[in-house]
C-alpha positions, 0 to 999 in steps of 0.5 A: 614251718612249712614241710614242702620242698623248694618246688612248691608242690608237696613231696610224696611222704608215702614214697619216703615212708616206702622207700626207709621202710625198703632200706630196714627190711632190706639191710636185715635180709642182707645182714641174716645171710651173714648170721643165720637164717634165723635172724631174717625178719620176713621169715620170723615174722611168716612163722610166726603168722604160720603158727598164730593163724587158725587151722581152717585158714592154713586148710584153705591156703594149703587147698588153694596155693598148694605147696606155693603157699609159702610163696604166697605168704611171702608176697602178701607180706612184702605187700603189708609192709608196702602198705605200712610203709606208705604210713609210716610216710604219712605219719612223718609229715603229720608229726616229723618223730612219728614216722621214725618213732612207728618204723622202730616200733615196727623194728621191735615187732620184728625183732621179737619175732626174730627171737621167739623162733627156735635156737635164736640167740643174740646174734640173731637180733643184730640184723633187725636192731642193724636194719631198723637203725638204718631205715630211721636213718634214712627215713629222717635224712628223706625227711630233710631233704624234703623241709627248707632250710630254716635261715637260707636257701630252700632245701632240696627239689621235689624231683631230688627228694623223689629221686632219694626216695626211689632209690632208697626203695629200689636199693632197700629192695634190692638188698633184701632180695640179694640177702634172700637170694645169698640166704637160700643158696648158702642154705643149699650150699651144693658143696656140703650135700655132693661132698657127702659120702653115705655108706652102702644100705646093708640091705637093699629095696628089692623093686620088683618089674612092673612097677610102672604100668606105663600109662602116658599121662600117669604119675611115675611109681617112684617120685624124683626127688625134684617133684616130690610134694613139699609141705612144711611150716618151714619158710627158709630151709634151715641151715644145717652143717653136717659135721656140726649136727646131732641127734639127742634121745632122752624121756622115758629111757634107760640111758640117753643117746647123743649121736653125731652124723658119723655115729648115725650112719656107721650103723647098718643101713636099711633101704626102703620104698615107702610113700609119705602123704600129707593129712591136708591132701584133698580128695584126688589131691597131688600131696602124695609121694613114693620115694625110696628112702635110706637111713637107721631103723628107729627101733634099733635105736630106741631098744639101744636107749632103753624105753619106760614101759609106760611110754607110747610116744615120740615126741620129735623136734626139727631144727626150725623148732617143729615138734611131731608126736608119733606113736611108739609102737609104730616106731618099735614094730619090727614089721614096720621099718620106721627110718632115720632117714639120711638118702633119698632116692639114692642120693643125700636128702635134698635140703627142701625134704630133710638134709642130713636126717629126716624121718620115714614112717610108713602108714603115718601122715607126715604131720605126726611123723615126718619130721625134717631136719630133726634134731631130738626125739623125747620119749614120752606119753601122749597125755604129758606131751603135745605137737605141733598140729595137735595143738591146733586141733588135728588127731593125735595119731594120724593113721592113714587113710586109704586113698585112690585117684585118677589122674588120666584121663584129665579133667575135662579132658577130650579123648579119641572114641574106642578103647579109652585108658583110666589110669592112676594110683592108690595107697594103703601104706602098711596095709597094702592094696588089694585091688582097685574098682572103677565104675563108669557113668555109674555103672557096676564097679569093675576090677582093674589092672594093679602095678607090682609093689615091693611092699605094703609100704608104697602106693599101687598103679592101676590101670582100666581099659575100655570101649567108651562111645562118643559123649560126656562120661564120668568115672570113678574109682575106690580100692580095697586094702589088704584086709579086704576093707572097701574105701569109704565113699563117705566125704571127710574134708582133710582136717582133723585126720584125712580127707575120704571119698571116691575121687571123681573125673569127667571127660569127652569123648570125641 
């Protein structure tokens, strides 16, 4: 029997795939506003990839997108299920069932995703098993719209079957992006975070003057928050209300600790400056930031649970089901104040970076102990028990390297003759930097001017004048930590434990 509309001219069957595929997607998005983030298919499906693809391949995503990877992501799947759209069109118009049959097998695909995330329930499968029901629907609608009638007259038009189809694709896409939308706004419902109200540190960061050396062009000492680098596996902030959130402490301990968010913050609260970077941070790289964090000091709590003397790790979980495992002792160590944290600089933790509770550690990377949205901490050993990264690959302990950069001059920069500023910063957290060296065109290293710190805990300006003539010039920089040891000139890419090397830029001058 003949498929083509009452035109003669065959109808676009890819546009009626996109356009029911369109719908599916959309209505789920829509619907995982009402339910919960977790139930979002494009956000389970993205964790899913982000937990299936090798490491290399989130290196190089991360090196080339930066902290607009999960944007990048996003994209590229919205472009795949165009594509597979566009087939499942081709596929009805081959065979009439084929195109519904591959639609809801796509719908099973993402409803197993949807299930294999962290705390997902039953209720987190009505939007895919809603959506997939209602892309079917349309799908097989479209596709009569566009056969004749058997016995009578012919059935719709090639342009009123292209109309149906643009308007499914366009209100399909329209829902998923309002659900997206509502989805991320209820995530950051403005409301829940300015209504909080913390408690006064019981001890504050005393920063001292001349922390900024306020060289134009320069990253400021302290980060606001709005800036402050963003690298997570996290593709929807998890939605966390704070009267409903707990933190559970078990393992290798005398007694488990279950706290709510008053519990935890009736505590002494300590306050302190330390600076986080990521382990995927590149040579020079941005995927560095100095906060001053407020929260629980973690080895009150743990000396409250009681731990095993055969344990050295904890083994922490976030909401969205990421696990970090972070040395004991770097948690127990009375000189490092390692923190639950609730605040960020001054003010509740923004969503993107933890809210309510995240932890700080200083001289850690944050991929073994930085965990947003955190919700339990196993006491454990490292050899009965492994995280997220390390499972893909990535050392175990994760210590800091110790790291400097130039950030003025620009790169490729142009600027004026005589006395030329090289300015930047560099950090050794919990180890402290001593100095910082600056060679120029491959001349002798010369000691720069270093910026006040109130701790060993947070990265250092620095900053070197001097008389350059007219031309081409490169310059460089090392640093020296506390302990006297020089930064390696060694090149190391990030993965498995840090990228090293001396950061490098070149500039005019004119």
């Amino acid at each position: 029997m003949s498929t083509e509309p009452a035109g003669g001219r065959r109808p676009p069957w890819w546009l009626l795939g996109l356009g029911a595929t369109a719908v599916a997607v959309g209505t789920a998005e829509l619907l995982a506003w009402v339910t919960g983030p977790v139930g979002a298919p494009l956000t389970a499906v993205g964790g899913v990839v982000v937990d299936a693809v090798p490491a290399p391949v989130k290196d190089a995503a991360i090196a080339l997108f930066g902290t607009a990877d999960k944007l990048v992501l996003l994209l590229v799947m919205v472009t795949g299920l165009a594509g597979l759209g566009a087939g499942i069109g081709a596929a009805q118009r081959a065979n009439r069932p084929m195109g519904a049959v591959l639609l809801a097998v796509l719908g099973l695909l993402g409803l197993l995703a949807v299930l294999s995330r962290a705390g997902a329930g039953a209720v987190d499968a009505v939007p895919v098993v809603a959506g997939t029901a209602a892309g079917v629907a349309v799908l097989t609608l479209l596709t009569r719209a566009a056969a004749p009638a058997p016995d009578g007259p012919a059935g719709a038009g090639r342009r009123d079957v292209l109309t149906l189809a643009v308007a499914a694709a366009v209100l399909g896409t329209a829902a998923g992006a309002a659900g997206r939308w509502a989805g991320s706004v209820a995530a950051r419902a403005p409301a829940a975070r300015e209504l909080l109200r913390l408690p006064a540190p019981a001890l504050r960061e005393r920063i001292p003057p001349g922390t900024d050396l306020g060289v134009a062009g320069a990253e400021p000492w302290l980060t606001p928050s709005g800036q402050f680098y963003r690298i997570d596996t996290a593709l929807a902030v998890p939605r966390i209300d704070v009267g409903t959130w707990r933190l559970r402490i078990h393992g290798l301990v005398e007694r488990e600790l279950d706290l709510d968010f008053d519990q935890l913050t009736a505590r002494p609260l300590l306050e302190r400056a330390v600076t986080l970077a990521c382990v995927s941070n590149p040579v020079g790289g941005d995927l560095a930031g100095n906060a001053v964090w407020t929260g629980v000091p973690l080895r009150e709590l743990l000396a409250e649970a009681g731990v095993a003397a055969e344990a050295d790790m904890v083994l922490s979980t976030s909401a969205d089901g990421f696990t970090a495992g972070t040395p004991l002792g770097a948690l127990t160590d009375p000189d490092r104040d390692a923190l639950l944290a609730v605040s960020m600089n001054g003010q509740p933790l923004p969503f993107e970076h933890g809210y309510p509770v995240r932890m700080v550690v200083p001289g850690l990377y944050g991929y073994v102990s930085a965990t947003k949205w955190v919700v339990d901490l196993e006491v454990t050993r490292f050899d009965r028990a492994e995280a997220y990264w390390t499972v893909r690959g990535w050392s175990a302990r994760g210590p800091v390297k110790t790291a400097s950069r130039i950030e003025v001059p620009r790169q490729r920069a142009t600027v004026a003759a005589g006395t030329v500023v090289l300015a930047g910063t560099a950090w050794a957290q919990h180890t402290g930097i001593a100095a910082v060296q600056v060679s120029v065109d491959g001349g002798p290293w010369r000691e720069a001017e270093l910026g006040a710190v109130p701790s060993a805990d947070t990265w250092r300006q620095w900053a070197l004048r001097t008389e350059l003539g007219p031309g081409a010039h490169t310059a460089r920089v090392r640093a020296v930590d506390a302990d006297g040891t020089v930064q390696t000139g060694e090149q190391a890419p990030p993965a498995p434990d840090g990228a090293s090397g001396w950061h490098e830029r070149g500039f005019t001058v004119a």
